[in-house]
C-alpha positions as CSV (number, residue, x, y, z in Angstrom):
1,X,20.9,14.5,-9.0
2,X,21.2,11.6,-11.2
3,X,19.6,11.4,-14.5
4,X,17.5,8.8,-14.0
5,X,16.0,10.0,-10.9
6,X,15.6,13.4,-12.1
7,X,13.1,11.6,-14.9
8,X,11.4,9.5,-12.4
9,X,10.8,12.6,-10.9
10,X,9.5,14.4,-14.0
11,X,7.2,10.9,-14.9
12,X,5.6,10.6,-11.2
13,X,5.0,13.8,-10.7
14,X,3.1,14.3,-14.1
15,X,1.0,11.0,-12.8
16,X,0.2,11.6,-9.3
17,X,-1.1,15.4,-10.7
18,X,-3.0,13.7,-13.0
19,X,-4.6,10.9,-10.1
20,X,-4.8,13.5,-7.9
21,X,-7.1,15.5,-11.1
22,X,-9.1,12.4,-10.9
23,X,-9.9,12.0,-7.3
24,X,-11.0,15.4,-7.4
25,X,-13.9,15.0,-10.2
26,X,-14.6,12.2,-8.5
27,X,-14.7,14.2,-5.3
28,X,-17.2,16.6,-7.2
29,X,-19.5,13.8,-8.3
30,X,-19.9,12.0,-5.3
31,X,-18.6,14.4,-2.2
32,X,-16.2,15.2,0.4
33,X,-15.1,12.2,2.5
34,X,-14.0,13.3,6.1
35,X,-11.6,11.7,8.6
36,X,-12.5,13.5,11.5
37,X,-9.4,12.8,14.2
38,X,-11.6,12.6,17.1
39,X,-13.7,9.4,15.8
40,X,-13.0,8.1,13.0
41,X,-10.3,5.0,12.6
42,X,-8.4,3.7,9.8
43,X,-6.2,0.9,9.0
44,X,-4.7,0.8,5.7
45,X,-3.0,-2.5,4.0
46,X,-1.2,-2.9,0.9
47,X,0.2,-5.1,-1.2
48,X,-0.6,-8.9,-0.2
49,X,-0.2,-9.8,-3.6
50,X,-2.5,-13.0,-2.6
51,X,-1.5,-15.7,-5.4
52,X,-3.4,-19.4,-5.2
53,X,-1.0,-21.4,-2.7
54,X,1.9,-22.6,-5.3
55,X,5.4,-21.8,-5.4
56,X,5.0,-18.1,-6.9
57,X,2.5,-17.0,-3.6
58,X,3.9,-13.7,-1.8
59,X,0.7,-14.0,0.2
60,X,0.9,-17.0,2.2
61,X,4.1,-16.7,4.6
62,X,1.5,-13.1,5.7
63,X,-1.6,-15.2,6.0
64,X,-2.2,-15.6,9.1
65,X,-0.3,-12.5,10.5
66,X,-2.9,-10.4,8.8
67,X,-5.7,-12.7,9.6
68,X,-5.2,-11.7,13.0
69,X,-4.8,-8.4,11.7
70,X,-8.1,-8.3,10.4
71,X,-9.8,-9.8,13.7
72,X,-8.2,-7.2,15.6
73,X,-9.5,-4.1,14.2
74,X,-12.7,-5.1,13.4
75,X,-13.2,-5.5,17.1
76,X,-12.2,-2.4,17.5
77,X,-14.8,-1.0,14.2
78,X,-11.5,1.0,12.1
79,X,-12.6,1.0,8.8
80,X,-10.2,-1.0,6.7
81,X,-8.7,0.5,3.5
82,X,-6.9,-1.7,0.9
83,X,-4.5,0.1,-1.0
84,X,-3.8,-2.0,-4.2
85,X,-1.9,-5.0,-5.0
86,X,-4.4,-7.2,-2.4
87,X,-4.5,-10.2,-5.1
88,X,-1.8,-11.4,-7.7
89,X,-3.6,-10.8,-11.0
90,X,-0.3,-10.7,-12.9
91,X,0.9,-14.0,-12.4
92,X,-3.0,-15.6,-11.5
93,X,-6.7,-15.6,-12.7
94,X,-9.5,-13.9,-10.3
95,X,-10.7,-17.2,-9.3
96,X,-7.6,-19.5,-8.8
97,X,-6.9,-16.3,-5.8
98,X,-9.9,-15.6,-4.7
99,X,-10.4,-19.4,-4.0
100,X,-7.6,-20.4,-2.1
101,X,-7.7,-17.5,0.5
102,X,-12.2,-17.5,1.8
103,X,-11.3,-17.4,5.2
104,X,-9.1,-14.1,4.9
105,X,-11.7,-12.3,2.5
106,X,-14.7,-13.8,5.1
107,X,-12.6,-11.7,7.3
108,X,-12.4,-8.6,5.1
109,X,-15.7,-9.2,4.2
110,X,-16.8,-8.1,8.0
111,X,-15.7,-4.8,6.9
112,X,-17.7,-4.2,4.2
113,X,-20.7,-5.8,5.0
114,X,-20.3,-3.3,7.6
115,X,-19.6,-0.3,5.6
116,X,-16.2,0.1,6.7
117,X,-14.1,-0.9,3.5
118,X,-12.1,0.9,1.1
119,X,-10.8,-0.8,-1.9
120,X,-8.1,0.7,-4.2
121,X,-6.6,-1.1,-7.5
122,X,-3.1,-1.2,-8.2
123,X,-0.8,-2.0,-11.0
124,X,-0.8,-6.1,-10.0
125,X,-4.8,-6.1,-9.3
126,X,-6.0,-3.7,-12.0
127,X,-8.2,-6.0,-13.3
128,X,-10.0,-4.5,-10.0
129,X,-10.5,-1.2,-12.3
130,X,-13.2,-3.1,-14.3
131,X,-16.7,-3.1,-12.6
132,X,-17.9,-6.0,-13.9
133,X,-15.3,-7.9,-13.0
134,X,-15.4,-6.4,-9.6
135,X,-19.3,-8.0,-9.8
136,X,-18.8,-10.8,-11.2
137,X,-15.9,-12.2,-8.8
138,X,-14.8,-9.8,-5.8
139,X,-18.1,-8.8,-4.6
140,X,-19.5,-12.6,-3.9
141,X,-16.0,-13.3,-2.4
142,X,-16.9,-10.1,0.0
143,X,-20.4,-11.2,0.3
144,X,-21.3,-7.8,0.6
145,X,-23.5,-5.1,-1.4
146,X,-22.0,-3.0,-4.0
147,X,-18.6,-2.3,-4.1
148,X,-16.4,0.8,-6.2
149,X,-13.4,0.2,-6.4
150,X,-11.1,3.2,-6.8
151,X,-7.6,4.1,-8.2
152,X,-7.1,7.3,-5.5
153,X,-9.1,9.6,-2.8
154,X,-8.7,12.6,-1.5
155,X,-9.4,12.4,2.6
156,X,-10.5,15.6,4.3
157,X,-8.7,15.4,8.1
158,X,-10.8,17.7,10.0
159,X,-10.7,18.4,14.2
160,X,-14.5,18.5,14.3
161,X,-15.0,21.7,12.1
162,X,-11.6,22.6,11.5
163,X,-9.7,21.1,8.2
164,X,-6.1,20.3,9.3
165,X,-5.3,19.1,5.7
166,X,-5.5,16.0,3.3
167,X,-4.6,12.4,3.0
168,X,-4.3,11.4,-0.8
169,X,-4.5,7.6,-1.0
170,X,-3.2,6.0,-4.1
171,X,-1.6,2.7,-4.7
172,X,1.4,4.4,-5.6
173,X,2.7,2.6,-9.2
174,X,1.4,5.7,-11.3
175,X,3.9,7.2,-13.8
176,X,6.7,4.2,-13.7
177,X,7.2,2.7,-16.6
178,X,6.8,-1.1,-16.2
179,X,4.0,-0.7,-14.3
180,X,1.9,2.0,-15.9
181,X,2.3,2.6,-19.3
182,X,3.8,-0.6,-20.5
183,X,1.6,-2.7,-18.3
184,X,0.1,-5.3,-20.8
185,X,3.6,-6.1,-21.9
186,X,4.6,-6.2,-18.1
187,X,2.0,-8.6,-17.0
188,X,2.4,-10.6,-20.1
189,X,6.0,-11.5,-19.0
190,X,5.2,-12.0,-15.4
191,X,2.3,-14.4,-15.6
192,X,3.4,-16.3,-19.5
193,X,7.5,-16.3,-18.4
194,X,8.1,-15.4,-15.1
195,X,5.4,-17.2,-13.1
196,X,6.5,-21.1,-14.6
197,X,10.1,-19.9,-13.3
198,X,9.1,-18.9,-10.3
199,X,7.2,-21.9,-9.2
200,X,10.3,-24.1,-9.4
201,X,12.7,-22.1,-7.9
202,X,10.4,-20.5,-5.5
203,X,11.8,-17.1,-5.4
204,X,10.1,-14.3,-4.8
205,X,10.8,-10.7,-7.4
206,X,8.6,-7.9,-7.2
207,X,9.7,-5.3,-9.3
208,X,10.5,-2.0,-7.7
209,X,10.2,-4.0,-4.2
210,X,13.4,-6.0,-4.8
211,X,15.4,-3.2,-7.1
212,X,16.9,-0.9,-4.5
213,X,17.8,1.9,-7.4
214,X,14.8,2.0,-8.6
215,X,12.5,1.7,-5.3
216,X,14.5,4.5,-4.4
217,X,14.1,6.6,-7.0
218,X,10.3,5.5,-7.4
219,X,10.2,6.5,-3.2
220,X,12.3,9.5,-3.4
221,X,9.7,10.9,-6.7
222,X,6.9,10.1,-4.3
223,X,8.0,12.4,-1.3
224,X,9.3,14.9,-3.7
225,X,5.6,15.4,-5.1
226,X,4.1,15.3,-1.6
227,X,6.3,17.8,-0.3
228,X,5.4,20.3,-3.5
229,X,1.5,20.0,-2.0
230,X,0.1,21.9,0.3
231,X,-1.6,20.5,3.1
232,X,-1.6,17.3,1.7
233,X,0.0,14.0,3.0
234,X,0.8,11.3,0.4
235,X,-0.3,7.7,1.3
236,X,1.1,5.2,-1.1
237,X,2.5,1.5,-1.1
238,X,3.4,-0.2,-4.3
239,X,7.5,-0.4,-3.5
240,X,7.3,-2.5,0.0
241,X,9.4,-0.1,1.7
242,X,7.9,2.1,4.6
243,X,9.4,6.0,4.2
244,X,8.3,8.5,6.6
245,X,9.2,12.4,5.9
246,X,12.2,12.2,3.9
247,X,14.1,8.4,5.2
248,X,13.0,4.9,5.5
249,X,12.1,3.8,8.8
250,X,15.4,2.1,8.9
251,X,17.3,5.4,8.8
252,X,15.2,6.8,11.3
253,X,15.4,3.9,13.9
254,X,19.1,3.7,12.8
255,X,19.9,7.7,13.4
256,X,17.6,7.3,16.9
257,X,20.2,3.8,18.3
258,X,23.3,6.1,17.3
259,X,22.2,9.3,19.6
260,X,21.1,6.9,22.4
261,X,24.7,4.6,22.1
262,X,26.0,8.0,23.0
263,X,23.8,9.0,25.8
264,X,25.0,5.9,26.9
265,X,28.4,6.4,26.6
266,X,28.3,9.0,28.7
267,X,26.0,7.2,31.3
268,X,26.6,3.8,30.8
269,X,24.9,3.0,34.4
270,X,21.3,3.9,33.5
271,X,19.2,1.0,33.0
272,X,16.6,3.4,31.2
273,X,19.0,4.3,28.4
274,X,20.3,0.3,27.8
275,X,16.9,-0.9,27.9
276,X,16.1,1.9,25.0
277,X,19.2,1.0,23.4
278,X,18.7,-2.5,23.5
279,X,15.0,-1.8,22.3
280,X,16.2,0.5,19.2
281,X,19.3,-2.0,18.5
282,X,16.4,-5.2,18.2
283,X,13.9,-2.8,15.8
């Protein structure tokens, strides 16, 4: 294994123990919270990195994807978990964000207001981490009542009385160096240097999300400390790339075309296995 994954591993590992530490004193102080399988629905979002409409806004080409989004499955009364990353605090003030996007946070607003909203921080919203900020700014924007904002939980999955195991929800950034333990100097450079540039040529550069070494390595530290649990399921965003068991979701849907090309090699008359082929080839 490389060197530097072999750190990465080290780093993460030593963070997410020390999250997972937390959520569990937390845990103590406050309760259990149980997903029961039979009732309860959840929708978890991550990483909107909502700026305030300019050149350097992630956010907006989404908008109105996840506006419908948001419509949808508060019809349907899933509670709605925000995992970090939700506004661009590096690169923007609270306000500027908050202000250009009311109708999406009217919409998320539903959700709490009806007690079905979960709100994480992450490394580009941690400003989130501060409850008076979270008073002074997020919680009008909600229009709600009182609002914690967390950096992790621990969710008991139960079938009625049985515990099947537990979903850890983190944003996913902790242990990495850029965006933990050098943070200040990180956001200093994106908001101060980055940001101006950014604006003119309109590119977008989210740090691990467009490194592919170290999203990878950041991804592969992830599952490695997952799979160490026991019973526990890791649920994490932070690098924009979905990874399910041990491979991307391209890998998967990549390894599932190749077996049904050859099914259909071998039966190239069946309109079943072209339609799945032609259905797996446009995924």
């Amino acid at each position: 294994m490389p060197k530097d994954m072999t750190r990465a591993r080290r780093t993460v590992s030593a963070a997410l123990d020390a999250a997972y530490k937390r959520a569990q004193e937390q845990e103590l102080a406050e309760g259990e919270m149980l997903l029961d399988i039979h009732s309860t629905k959840f929708v978890i979002f991550s990483d909107h990195h909502k700026g305030n409409r300019d050149g350097a806004d992630d956010f907006m080409i989404c908008e109105r994807a996840y506006n419908a989004a948001l419509a949808y499955y508060d019809r349907l009364k899933y509670t709605l978990v925000v995992l970090g990353d939700v506004e661009e605090l590096w690169e923007e003030w609270p306000e500027s964000v908050l202000k250009a996007y009311p109708h999406t946070l009217e919409l998320e607003g539903k959700f709490h207001q009806d007690g079905r909203y979960l709100r994480f921080w992450g490394n580009h919203d941690d400003a989130w981490s501060h409850p008076d900020l979270v008073e002074q700014w997020l919680i009008p924007a909600l229009k709600g009542g009182p609002l914690k904002v967390r950096e992790s939980l621990i969710l008991h999955v139960r079938d009625t009385e049985e515990e099947l195991g537990r979903l850890f929800l983190v944003h996913g950034h902790q242990g990495t160096l850029d965006s933990d333990r050098i943070a200040p100097i990180s956001k200093f450079f994106v908001r101060y240097i980055w940001r101006p540039i950014q604006r003119i040529i309109r590119f977008s550069f989210n740090t691990p999300a467009k490194d592919f070494e170290l999203r990878n390595a950041h991804d592969s530290a992830m599952y490695s400390w997952s799979q160490a649990q026991k019973k526990v399921v890791l649920i994490a965003g932070h690098t924009h790339r979905p990874v399910f068991k041990s491979e991307s979701q391209e890998e998967i849907v990549r390894k599932s075309l190749k077996e049904a090309e050859g099914k259909l090699a071998k039966r190239p008359a069946s309109p079943r296995l072209r339609q799945q082929t032609a259905e797996l080839a446009a995924e």
